[in-house]
N, C-alpha and C positions, 0 to 999 in steps of 0.2 A: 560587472555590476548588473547590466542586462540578464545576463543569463542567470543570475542567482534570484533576481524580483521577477523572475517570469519562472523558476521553481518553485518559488514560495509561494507564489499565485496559483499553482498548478496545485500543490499540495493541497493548499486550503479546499480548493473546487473540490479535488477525487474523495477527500475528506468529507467533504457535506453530499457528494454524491453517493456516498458508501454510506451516509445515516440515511440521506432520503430514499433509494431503492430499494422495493417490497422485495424484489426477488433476492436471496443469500447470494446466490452465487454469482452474480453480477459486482452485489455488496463487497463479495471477499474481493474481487478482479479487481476492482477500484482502491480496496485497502493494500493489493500488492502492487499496485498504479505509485501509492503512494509511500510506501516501504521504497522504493525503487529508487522515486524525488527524492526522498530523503536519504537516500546511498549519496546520491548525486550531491545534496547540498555538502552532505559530509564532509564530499571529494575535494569540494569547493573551498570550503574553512582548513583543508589542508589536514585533514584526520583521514588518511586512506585509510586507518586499520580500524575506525568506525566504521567508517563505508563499507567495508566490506564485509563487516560483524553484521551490520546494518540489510546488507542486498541478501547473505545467506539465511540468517537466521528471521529478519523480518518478509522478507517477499518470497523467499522458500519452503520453510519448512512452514513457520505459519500458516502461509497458504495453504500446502498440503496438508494442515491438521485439520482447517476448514472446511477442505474441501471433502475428507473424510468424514468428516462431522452433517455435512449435510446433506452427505450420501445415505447414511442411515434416518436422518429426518425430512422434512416437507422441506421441503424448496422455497415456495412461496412463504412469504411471511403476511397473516391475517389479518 
């Protein structure tokens, strides 16, 4: 029970830290911060085969489209 309200606590934070930082790539680190938590919660609720749908396809590849995506643009956001 501990460990599942200090995930969801955690998501919610990397979530509003990943709106509020100007900079992308920090923003994306934060959003694979949080793909991660929610592997985790997944694991929790007894859905391995989400979780793992979850840690591949969301904190993985995402990521890396991201992070290709703002290799070809600014960085910074204005």
């Amino acid at each position: 029970m501990i460990i599942e309200s200090l995930s969801l606590m955690l998501i919610v934070l990397s979530a509003a830290l990943a709106v509020k930082v100007k900079d992308l790539l920090i923003s994306t680190a934060f959003l694979a911060v949080m793909s991660l938590l929610l592997a985790l919660q997944y694991y929790l609720l007894q859905a391995p085969d989400v979780a793992i749908t979850e840690a591949a396809v969301g904190a993985c590849l995402s990521t890396a489209i991201f992070v290709l995506a703002i290799k070809h643009t600014s960085r910074v956001e204005k």
